[in-house]
C-alpha positions, 0 to 999 in steps of 0.5 A: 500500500504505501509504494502505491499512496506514495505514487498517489502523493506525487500524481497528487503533487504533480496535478496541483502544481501544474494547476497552480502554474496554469491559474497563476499564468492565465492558462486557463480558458477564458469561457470559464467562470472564476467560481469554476477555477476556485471550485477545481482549487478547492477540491485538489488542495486537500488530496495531497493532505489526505493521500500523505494521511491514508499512508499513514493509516496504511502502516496500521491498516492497510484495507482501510487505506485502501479503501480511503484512496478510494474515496480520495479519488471519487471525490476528485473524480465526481462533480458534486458542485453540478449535481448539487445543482442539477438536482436544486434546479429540478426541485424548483422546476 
């Protein structure tokens, strides 16, 4: 588990730099609403963090680790903001 967390720790890494870098030298698209580059900041800030923790838990118990990686990359992976409102423009609907 922690050859595979630490890999997580430097893709983790490497995407928030290279996100940094590209936020900071207005490489993103215009088009796109200054809410929508926050929301992205948002979600890979703590990944780092996290990965760093599930190595650790990954000495004492490494299935919970696992599975905590797991939830890591969901969160990364799923757009909640959009489905959030999605779902708040059908119930008003």
């Amino acid at each position: 588990m922690n050859v595979y967390g630490v890999n997580l720790v430097v893709i983790a890494a490497m995407t928030s730099l290279s996100w940094r870098f590209a936020v900071a030298e207005r490489l993103v698209a215009d088009h796109r609403a200054e809410d929508q580059v926050r929301a992205v900041t948002a979600k890979l800030n703590p990944s780092l963090g996290l990965y760093a923790v599930a190595i650790g838990i990954g000495l004492l118990a490494p299935r919970a680790a696992v599975f905590l990686c797991l939830a890591i990359a969901l969160y990364l992976l799923i757009p909640f903001r959009i489905i959030i409102r999605h779902a708040r423009r059908r119930s008003d609907s």
